[in-house]
N, C-alpha and C positions, 0 to 999 in steps of 0.2 A: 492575340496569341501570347502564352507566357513561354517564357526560355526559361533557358539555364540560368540567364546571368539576370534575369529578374530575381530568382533566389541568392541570388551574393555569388555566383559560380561561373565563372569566366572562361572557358574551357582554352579559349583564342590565347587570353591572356595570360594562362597558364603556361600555353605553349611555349610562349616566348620566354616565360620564365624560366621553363626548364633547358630551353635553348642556350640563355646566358650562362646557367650556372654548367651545364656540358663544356661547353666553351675553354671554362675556365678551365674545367676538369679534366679534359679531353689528354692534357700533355701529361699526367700521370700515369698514363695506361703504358707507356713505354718502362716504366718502372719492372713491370712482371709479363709474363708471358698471357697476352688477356686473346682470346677466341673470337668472342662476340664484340660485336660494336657497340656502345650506347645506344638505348635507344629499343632492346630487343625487353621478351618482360623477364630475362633474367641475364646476370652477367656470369661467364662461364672463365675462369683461371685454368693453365694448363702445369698440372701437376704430377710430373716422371709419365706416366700413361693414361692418365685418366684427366676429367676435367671436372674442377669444384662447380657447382652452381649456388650461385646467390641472390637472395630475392630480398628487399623491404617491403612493408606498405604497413596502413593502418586501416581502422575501421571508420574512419570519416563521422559524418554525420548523423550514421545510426543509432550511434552514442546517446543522442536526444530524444531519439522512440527508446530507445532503451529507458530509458530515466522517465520519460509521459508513463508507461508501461510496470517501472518499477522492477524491471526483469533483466539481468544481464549476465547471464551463461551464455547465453545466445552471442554475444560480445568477444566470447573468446572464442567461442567456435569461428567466428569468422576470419579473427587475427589469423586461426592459423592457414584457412580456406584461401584468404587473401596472396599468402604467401607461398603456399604450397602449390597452388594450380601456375603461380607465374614458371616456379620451377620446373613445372613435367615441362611447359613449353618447349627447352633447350632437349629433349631427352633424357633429360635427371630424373633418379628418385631421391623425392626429399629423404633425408635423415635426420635432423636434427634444427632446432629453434631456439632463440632468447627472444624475450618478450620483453618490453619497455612499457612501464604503469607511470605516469607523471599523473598525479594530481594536485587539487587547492588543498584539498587537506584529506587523511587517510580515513579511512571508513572500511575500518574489518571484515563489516557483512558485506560490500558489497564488491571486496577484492575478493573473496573468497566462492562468492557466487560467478566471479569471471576465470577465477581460478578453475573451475567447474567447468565449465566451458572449453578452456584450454587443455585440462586433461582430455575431455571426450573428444575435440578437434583431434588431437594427435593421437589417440587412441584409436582412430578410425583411418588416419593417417601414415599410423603404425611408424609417427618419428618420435625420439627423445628429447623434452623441453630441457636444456643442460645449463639453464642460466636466464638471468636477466637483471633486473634494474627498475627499482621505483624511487621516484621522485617526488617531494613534497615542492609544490611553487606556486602559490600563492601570488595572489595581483599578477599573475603568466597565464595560470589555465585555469580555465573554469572547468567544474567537474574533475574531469579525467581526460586522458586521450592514451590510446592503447595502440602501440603496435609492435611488430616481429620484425626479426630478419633470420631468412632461413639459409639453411647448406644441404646439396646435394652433390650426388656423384653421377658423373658417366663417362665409362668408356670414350676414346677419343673418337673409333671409328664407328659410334652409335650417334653423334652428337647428330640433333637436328637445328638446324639454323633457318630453315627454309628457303637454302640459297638456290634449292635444285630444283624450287618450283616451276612449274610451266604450262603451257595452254595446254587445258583439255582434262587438267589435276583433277580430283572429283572434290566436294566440301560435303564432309561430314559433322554435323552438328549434333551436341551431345546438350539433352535438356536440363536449363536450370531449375532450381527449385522455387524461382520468384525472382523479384530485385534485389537480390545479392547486396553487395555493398557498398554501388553506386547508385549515383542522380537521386538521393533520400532527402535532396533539400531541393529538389525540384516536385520531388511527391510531396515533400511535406508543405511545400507553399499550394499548392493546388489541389491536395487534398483538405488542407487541415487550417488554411489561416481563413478569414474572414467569416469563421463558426459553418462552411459547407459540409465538413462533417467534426464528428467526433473521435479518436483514436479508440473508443470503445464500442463505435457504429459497426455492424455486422455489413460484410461483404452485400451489397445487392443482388449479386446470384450468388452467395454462399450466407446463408444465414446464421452456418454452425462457425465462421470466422470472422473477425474483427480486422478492420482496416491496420489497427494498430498491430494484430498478431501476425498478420500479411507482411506487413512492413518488416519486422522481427525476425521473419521466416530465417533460418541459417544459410549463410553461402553455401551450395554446393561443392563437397568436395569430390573431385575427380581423380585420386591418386589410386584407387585401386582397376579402375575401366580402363586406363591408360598406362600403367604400369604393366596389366598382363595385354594391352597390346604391343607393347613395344618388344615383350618375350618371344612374337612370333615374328618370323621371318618376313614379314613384307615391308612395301615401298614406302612408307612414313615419309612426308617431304617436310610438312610445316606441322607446329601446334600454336594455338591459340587461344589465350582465356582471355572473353569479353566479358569487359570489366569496362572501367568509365572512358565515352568514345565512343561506346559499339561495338559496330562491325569494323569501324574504320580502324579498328586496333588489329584487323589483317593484313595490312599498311605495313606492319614496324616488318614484317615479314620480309617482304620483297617486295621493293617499288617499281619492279620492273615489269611487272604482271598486272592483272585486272580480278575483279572475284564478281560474279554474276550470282547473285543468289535471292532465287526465284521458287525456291519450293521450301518454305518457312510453314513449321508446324504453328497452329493458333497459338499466339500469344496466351499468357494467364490474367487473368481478368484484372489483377491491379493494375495491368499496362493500361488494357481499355480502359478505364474507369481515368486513371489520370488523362488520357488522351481527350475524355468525354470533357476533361475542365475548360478543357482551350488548347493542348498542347496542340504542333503539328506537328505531323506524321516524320518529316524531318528530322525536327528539334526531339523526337520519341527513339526513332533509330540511331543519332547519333549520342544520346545522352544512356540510354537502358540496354539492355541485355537481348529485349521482346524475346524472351524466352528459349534461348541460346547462350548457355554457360560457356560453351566450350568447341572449338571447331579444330577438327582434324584433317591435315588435305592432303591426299592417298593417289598414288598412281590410279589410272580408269583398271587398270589389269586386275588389282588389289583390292579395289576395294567394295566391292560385292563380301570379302571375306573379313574384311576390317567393317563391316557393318556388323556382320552375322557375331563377330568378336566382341566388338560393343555392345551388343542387346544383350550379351550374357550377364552384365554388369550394371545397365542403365539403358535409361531410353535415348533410344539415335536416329540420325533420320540423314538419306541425303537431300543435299540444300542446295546445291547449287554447282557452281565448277569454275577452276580459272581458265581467265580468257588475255586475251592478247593486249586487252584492250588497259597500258601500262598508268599503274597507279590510280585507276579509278575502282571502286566501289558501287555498285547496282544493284538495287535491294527494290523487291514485288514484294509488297506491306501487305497487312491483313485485310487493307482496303483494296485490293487487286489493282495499283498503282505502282508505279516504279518511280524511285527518287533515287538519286547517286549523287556520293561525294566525291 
């Protein structure tokens, strides 16, 4: 079976990483007045009435289809996808980005192709790019490495933390448009090393699409489905954008509760296909998306209406519901099997 951290990707390892440097970091939060705890996928400041939100991330490994492919607008749309979906999770709407370009050396054509990118991301986004920062470094980065940090607003008595969740919540799952812009170094070692295929192979059920164009595909952005549902007056408890982790990134939420989620739409055929290399179904759900950008988890009263809200905007499905059952995860895979973290 191949993993993660057969690709160089240590997720375990990771953890820990990001544990020591919280640690460190942990005693500055008394500095300002902060909301959220480390740890949620946005940090939220309290500001006279309202509360900032703030988001990092980059675009990881896709960087490298990007570059096999020759195409990279797709690269800024994601920066901003990355950043902006962390933000609605607290109740925010994004407003505003800087973007950070370090590269080995500058290449005109091919900032300006991700510059491309960035305007369409926040175009669609409907935030203002107000700044950023490139770096030339040389013997440090190979290529490039692109990423954002965003700012939002909300109300203080809109903020969602998912503190209010509880048994019986419903999970509302909103579809990604592919593998976003995680686990791309677990598809690229099991799709793409030992010449199994080609980055210019057409899909096995899709003829009119290449493995490499799949790969490519742009994160999903979620700010306008989610935005006009937070305009209507219902029960909103948690948000969630899975992103690398899974599902188990409904975890940072409340570990006081359980997420049962048993009515998963089909995957999209890149999952299957890497699945088919050797991955298991495990190391598939805790590393990919399987076709779940984004989960919403709505009072039962609610959310019959919070569905009919989101299909105006994008495709949603209910998935699942929390249960009692505190801090685990339980997922019925495409293979009609249950595994839980």
């Amino acid at each position: 079976m191949v993993t993660y951290s057969d690709s160089g990707v240590d997720i375990d390892l990771e953890e820990v990483t990001v544990a020591k440097l919280a640690e460190k970091l942990k005693p500055t939060l008394k500095y300002r007045d902060i909301i959220t705890e480390s740890g949620h996928f946005a940090a939220l400041v309290k500001i006279g009435n309202r509360g900032i939100a703030m988001s990092t991330d980059g675009v990881g490994s896709k960087i490298l289809v990007a570059k096999m492919m020759e195409k990279y607008d797709t690269i800024g749309i994601d920066c901003i996808a990355m950043v902006v979906n962390d933000i609605l999770c607290v109740g925010a709407e994004p407003i505003a980005l800087v973007d950070y370009l370090a590269v080995e050396e500058p290449n005109p054509e091919i900032a300006e192709k991700i510059a491309e990118g960035l305007a369409y991301g926040a175009k669609l986004s409907r935030i203002a790019i107000i700044g950023g920062e490139t770096a030339s470094l040389p013997e440090v980065v190979n290529d490039f490495d692109l990423a954002g940090t965003g700012i939002g607003f909300v109300d203080l008595d809109k903020i969602i933390t998912g503190a209010n969740i509880s048994d019986g919540d419903i999970l509302i799952g909103i579809r990604s448009s592919g593998i976003h812009s995680n686990g791309l170094s677990l598809a690229r070692k099991t799709l793409l090393e030992n010449n199994k295929f080609d980055i210019n192979d057409p899909l096995p059920n899709d003829q009119n699409t290449t493995i490499g164009e799949e790969l490519l595909r742009p994160t999903e952005l979620y700010v306008k489905p989610i935005v006009d549902l937070l305009e209507n007056n219902l029960n909103i408890k948690g948000l969630a954008h899975i992103t690398g982790g899974g599902f188990n990134n409904l975890k940072r939420l409340n570990k006081n509760v359980g997420f049962d989620i048993n009515s998963l739409p089909e995957p999209q055929e890149i999952f299957k296909l890497i699945y088919d290399q050797g991955v298991s179904l495990e190391e598939m759900y805790k590393v990919f998306n399987m076709g779940i950008g984004f989960v919403v988890i709505v009072s039962e009263e609610d959310a019959d209406e919070a569905l009919d809200n989101l299909k105006n905007n994008c495709e949603a499905y209910k998935i699942g519901k929390v249960t009692s059952d505190s801090n685990k995860v339980k997922i019925t895979t495409f293979k009609s099997n249950e595994i839980e973290y």
